[in-house]
ZAMARGU-4260 file (C-alpha; in steps of 0.2 Angstrom, whole numbers, plus 5000, padded with zeros to 4 digits):
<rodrens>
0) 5485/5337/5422 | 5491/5356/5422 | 5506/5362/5415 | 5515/5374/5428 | 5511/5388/5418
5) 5493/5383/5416 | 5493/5381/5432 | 5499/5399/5438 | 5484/5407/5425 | 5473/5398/5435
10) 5478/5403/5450 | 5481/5421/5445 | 5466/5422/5436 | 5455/5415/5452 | 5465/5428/5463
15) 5461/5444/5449 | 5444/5437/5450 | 5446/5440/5469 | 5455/5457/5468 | 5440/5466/5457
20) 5427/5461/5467 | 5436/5465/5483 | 5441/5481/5475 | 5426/5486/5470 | 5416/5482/5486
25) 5430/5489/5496 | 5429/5505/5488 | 5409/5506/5491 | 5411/5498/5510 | 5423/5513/5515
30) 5410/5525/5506 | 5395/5515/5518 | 5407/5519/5534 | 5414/5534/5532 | 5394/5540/5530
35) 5390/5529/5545 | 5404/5534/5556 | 5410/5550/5552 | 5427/5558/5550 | 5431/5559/5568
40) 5426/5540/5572 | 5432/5533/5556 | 5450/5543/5560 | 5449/5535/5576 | 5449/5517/5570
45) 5463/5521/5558 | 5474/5525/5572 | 5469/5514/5586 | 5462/5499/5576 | 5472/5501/5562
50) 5482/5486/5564 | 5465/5478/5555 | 5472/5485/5536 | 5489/5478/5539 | 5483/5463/5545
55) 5485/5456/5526 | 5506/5461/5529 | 5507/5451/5547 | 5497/5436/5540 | 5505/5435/5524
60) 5525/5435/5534 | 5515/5419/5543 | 5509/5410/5529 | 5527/5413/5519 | 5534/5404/5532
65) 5524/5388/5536 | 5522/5390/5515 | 5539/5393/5511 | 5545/5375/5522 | 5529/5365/5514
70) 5533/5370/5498 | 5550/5363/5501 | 5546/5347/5507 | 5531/5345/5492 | 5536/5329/5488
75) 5526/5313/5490 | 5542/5307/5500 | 5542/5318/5511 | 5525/5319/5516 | 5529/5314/5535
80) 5541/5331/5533 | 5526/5340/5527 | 5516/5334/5544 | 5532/5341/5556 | 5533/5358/5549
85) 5513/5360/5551 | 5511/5353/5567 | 5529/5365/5572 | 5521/5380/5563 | 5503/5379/5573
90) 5511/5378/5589 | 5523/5394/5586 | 5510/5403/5577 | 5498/5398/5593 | 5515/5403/5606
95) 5517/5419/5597 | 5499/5426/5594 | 5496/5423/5613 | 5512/5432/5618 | 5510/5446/5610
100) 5490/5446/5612 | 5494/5447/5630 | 5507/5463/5628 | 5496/5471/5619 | 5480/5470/5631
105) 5494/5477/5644 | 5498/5491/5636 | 5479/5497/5632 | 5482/5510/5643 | 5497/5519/5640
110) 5492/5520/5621 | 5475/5523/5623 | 5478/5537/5634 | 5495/5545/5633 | 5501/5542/5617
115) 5487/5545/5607 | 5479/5562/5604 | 5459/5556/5607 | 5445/5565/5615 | 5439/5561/5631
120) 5421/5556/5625 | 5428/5544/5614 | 5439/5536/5625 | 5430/5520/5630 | 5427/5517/5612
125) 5443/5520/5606 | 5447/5508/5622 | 5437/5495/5615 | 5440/5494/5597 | 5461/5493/5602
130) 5455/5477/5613 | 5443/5468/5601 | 5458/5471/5587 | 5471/5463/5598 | 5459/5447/5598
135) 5456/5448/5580 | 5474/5448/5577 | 5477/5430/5589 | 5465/5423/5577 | 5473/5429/5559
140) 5487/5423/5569 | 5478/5406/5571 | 5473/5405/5553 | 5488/5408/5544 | 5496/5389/5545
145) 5480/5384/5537 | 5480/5397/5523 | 5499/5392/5519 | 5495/5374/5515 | 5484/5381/5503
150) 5497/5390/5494 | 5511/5379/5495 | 5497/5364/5488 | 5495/5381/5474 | 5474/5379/5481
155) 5472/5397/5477 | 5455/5397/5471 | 5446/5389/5486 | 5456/5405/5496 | 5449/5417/5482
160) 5432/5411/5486 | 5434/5412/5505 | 5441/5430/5501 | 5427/5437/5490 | 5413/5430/5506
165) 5424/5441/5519 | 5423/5456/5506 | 5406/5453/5504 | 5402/5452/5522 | 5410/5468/5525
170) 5399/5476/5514 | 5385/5471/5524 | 5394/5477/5539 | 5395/5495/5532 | 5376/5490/5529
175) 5370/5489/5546 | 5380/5503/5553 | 5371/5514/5545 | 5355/5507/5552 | 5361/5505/5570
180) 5356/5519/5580 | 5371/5516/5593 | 5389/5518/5597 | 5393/5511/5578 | 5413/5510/5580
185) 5412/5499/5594 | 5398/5487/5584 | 5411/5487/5568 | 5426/5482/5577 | 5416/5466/5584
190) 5408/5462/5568 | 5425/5461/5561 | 5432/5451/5572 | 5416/5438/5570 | 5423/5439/5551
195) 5439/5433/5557 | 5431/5418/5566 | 5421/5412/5549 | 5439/5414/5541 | 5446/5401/5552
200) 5430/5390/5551 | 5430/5388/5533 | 5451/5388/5530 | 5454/5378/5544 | 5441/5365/5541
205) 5441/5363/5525 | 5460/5361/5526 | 5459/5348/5539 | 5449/5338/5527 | 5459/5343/5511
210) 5477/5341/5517 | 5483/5327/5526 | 5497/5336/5536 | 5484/5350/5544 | 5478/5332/5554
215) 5496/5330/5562 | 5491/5340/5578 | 5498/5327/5589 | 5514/5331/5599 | 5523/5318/5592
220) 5524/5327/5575 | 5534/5341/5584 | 5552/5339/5581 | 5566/5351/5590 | 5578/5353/5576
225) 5561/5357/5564 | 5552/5368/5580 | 5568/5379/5580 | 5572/5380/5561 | 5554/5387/5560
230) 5554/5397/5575 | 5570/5407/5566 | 5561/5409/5552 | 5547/5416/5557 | 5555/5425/5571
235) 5565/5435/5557 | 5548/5437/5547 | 5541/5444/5559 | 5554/5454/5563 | 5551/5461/5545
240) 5531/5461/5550 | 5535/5473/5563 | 5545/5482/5553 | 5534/5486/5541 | 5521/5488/5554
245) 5530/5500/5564 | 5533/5509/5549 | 5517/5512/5545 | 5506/5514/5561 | 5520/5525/5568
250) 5520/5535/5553 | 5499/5536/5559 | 5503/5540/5575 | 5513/5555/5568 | 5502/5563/5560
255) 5490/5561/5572 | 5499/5570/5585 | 5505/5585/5570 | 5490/5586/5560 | 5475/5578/5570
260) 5464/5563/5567 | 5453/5572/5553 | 5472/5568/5545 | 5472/5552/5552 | 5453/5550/5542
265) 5463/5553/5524 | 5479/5542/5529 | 5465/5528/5534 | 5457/5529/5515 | 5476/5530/5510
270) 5478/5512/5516 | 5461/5505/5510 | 5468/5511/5493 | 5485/5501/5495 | 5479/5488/5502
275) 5466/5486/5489 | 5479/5488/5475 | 5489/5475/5487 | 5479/5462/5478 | 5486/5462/5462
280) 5503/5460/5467 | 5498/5446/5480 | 5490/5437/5466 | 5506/5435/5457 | 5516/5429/5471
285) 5503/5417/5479 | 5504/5410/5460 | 5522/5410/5459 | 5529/5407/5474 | 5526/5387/5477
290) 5535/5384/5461 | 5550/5395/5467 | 5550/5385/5483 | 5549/5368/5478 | 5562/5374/5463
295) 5575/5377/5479 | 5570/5366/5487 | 5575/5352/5471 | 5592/5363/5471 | 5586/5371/5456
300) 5594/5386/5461 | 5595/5396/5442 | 5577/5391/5440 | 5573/5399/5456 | 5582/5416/5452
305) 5572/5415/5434 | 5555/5415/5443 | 5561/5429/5456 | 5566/5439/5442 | 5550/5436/5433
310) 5540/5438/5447 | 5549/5457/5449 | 5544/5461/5431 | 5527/5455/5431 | 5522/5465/5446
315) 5530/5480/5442 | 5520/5478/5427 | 5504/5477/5433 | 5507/5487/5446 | 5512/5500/5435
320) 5495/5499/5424 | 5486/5503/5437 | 5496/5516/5449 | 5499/5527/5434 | 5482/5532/5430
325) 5476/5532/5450 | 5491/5544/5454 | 5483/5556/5439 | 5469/5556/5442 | 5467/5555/5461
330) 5457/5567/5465 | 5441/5563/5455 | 5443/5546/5460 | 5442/5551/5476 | 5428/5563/5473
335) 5419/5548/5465 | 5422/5537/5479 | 5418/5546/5493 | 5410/5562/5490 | 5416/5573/5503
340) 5436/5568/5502 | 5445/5572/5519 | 5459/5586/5517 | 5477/5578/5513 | 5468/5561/5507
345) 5475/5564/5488 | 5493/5567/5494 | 5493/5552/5505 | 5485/5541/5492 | 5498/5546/5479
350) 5511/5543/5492 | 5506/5526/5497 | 5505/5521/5478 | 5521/5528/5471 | 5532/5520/5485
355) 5523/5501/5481 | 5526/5505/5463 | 5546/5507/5464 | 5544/5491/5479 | 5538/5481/5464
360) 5556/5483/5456 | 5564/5471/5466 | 5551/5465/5477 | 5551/5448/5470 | 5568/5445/5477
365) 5562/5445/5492 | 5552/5428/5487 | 5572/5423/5482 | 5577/5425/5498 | 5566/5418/5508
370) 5567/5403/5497 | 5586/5400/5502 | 5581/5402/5520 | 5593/5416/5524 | 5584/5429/5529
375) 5592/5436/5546 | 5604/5450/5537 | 5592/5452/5523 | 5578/5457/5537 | 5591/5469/5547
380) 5597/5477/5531 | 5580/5480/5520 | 5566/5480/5534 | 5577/5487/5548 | 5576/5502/5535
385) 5559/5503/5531 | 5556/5507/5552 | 5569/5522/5550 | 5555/5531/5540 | 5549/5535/5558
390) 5560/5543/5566 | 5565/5552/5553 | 5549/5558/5550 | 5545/5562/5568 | 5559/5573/5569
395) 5553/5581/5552 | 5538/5586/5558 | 5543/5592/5574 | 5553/5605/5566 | 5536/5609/5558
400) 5538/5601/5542 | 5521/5601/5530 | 5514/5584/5530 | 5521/5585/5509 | 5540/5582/5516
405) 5533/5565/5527 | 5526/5559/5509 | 5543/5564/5500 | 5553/5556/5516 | 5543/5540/5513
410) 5545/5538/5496 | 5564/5540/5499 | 5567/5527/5511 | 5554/5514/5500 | 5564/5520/5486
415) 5580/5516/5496 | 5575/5498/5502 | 5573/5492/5485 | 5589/5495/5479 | 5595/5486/5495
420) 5589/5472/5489 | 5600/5469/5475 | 5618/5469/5482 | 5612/5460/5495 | 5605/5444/5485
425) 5619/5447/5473 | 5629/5438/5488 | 5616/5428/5498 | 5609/5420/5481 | 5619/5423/5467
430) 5608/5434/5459 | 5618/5444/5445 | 5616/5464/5446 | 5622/5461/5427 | 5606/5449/5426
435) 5593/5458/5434 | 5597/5475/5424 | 5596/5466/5406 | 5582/5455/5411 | 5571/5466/5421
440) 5575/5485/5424 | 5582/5490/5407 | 5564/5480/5398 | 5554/5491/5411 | 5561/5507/5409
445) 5555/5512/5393 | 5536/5506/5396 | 5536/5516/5412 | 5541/5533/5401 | 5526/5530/5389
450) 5513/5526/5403 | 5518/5542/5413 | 5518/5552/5396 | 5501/5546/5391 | 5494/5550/5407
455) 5500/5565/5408 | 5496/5570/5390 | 5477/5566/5394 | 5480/5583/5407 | 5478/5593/5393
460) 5459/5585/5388 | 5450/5596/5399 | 5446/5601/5418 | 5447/5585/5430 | 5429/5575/5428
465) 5423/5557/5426 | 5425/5558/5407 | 5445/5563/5408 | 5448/5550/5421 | 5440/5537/5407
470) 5450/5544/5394 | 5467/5543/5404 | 5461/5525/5409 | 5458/5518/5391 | 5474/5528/5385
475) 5486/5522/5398 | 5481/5503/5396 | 5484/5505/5377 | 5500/5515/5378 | 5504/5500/5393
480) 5498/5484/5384 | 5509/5488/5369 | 5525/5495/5379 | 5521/5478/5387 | 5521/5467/5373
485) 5533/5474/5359 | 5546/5481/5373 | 5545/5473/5390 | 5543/5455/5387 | 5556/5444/5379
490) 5554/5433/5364 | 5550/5417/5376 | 5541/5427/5388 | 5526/5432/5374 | 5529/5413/5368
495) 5526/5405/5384 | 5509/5418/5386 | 5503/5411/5369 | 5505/5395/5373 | 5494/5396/5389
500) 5482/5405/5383 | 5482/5394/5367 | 5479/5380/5378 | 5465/5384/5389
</rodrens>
């Protein structure tokens, strides 16, 4: 039997295991498709289809909410609990991927041809990809109950496996592109959506014969007063989804309309790169975020706000290992990575990157929140913010602002969010702002200093090329696993790493 500990380095070690080979066939896939469809087509998905890359943001809001009420209830009495908020969760997930399947297949139209800047030859493309999309997005929709009784049973490696097989396949999706001789952005967004249907074959199925409660899918299991704490739930996590969505395909559409869809090509690579560092975080949270539940929901309530907190340090941290080095030496990793790098594609990059690093600061307070179920004025006050990045930035850029302001802009209001977060769990949660500066901000401050010095000292070791992007690797890890170890981490914290590792 696994000690919680032991049981989070399992989990986090099967969900890095994940992340690297994810990563690494990412990066080669978006190499494979952005030879096989072009800067134009490949720009084109971004904007139209790009829904696909946040899918991960929209799904994950889904899971946390089925995962956040079965975590709750993970105790053996309350298994029939467990059955009621699964059998709630599927039909809202199934009520609200229909409705807004439907809104968006009745808007194909007005966005396809009037609010976005396309040309007229690639307009029924453009038309399809946007519908296929919408349907691959009903089915994440569908999966995501299945995927959370995963999580809150802390099954991350089973999801780890099912995670590398869809990386794996969209590798051999970028594979045939380039042997198919026809209109290849229309055969890539059905592909992809078949990838979505495998998903739900083997996370669906596999949890109907794993978990007892996925099998409740009987009426009877549905209860009003669980249907409509669920449905407020997810209503306000999606509220965030949407946010967060709005945030960052509005800030596409932007620059579609300002700098055209070569732009769109580099802010598309921009969120293959986040959304491949995503994974580290993710990890962390997937691993930590049942034992912060279930800890609330025992009314362990400083237990809970230690994992948060820890959860806020230990992201940073990894986070800042590898957001350091990628913001130095960006453009020959992108020269490396693609070859022919589209124009803007490094300031984006370094954009999306420096505004997930300072999120990491107090994202796991988020977890803290959603843990206490009062999420309504946390939503309104953080996410409502992160959506003011748009029309802030449309009004920006049409008083001609360089697309450099609309990277600063979005660093300030991701900079801005973060600090929300603390007053406002200060009183929702009784997190002390006293507490979080001694335990996680003042420990991270001087680690970050010697990481950005480092890499900006490894500047002077010659012109940019692979061997100085090595050198700034090998010496920002070092410089950033003993910052780490002698001045981040506590005295228990490097205990209880010791001890897990000494028991493996």
């Amino acid at each position: 039997m696994m000690s919680p500990q032991q049981r989070i380095a399992v989990n986090m070690t099967a969900q890095y295991t994940r992340s690297l080979v994810s990563v690494l066939l990412a990066l080669y896939s978006t190499r494979l498709l952005l030879l096989a469809l072009g800067q134009t087509d490949f720009g084109i998905y971004s904007v139209v289809a790009g829904v696909i890359a946040l899918l991960s943001f929209v799904t994950n809001a889904l899971v946390t909410s089925t995962q956040r009420y079965l975590s709750y209830y993970c105790n053996q009495s309350d298994a029939g609990m467990q059955r009621t908020v699964f059998a709630s969760s599927l039909l809202l997930h199934l009520i609200i991927g229909l409705a807004l399947l439907a809104c968006l297949l009745a808007l194909t139209s007005p966005v396809i041809r009037h609010l976005l800047v396309i040309d007229a030859a690639r307009m029924h493309a453009a038309t399809v990809v946007y519908i296929v999309s919408a349907v691959t997005l009903l089915l994440n929709f569908l999966c995501a109950p299945f995927r959370a009784a995963f999580v809150a049973h802390e099954n991350i490696v089973y999801i780890s496996i099912v995670d590398i097989i869809d990386a794996v396949l969209r590798l051999v999706i970028a594979v045939v592109l380039l042997r198919y001789h026809s209109d290849r952005l229309i055969l890539y967004a059905i592909l992809l959506m078949g990838i979505s249907v495998l998903n739900i074959l083997l996370i669906g199925g596999y949890s109907l014969y794993r978990f007892a409660e996925t099998r409740a899918l009987s009426p009877k299991h549905v209860t009003r007063s669980t249907l409509l704490n669920i449905s407020s739930f997810i209503g306000w996590s999606m509220y965030s989804s949407v946010c967060i969505l709005f945030r960052t395909q509005g800030l596409a559409v932007i620059i579609n309309r300002a700098f055209g869809t070569v732009a769109n090509a580099a802010y598309g690579i921009a969120q293959q790169v986040i959304n491949a560092v995503a994974f580290l975080y993710t990890a962390i949270f997937n691993a930590m975020n049942p034992q912060l539940m279930r800890a609330e929901g025992n009314g362990e309530r400083q237990k809970m706000i230690s994992i948060a907190l820890a959860e806020c340090k230990v992201s940073y941290l990894v986070m800042l290992a590898v957001c350091v080095p990628l913001v130095t030496e960006m453009p020959e990793v992108l020269r490396l990575w693609l070859g022919d790098v589209p124009p803007y594609a490094v300031l984006l990059c370094r954009m999306v990157l420096v505004g997930c690093l300072i999120d990491q600061l107090t994202l796991g307070l988020n977890s803290a929140n959603q843990a206490t179920g009062k999420i309504a004025s946390y939503s309104l006050l953080v996410n409502t913010t992160k959506a003011i990045t748009i029309p802030v930035a449309w009004w920006l850029a049409v008083r001609g602002a360089d697309i450099s302001v609309l990277a600063v802009c979005y660093i300030g209001f991701e900079a801005l969010c973060a600090l929300l977060r603390i007053p406002h769990l200060r009183f929702s949660a009784g997190i002390s702002v006293r507490r979080y500066m001694r335990e996680v901000a003042l420990p991270l401050a001087l680690p970050t200093l010697l990481v950005c010095v480092a890499a900006w000292l490894m500047r002077y070791a010659g012109e940019a090329s692979l061997w100085r992007l090595l050198l700034t690797l090998v010496a920002t890890t070092l410089v950033w696993a003993a910052a780490t170890w002698l001045l981040a981490l506590s005295v228990g914290e490097r205990q209880t790493l010791l001890n897990i590792f000494h028991r493996q």
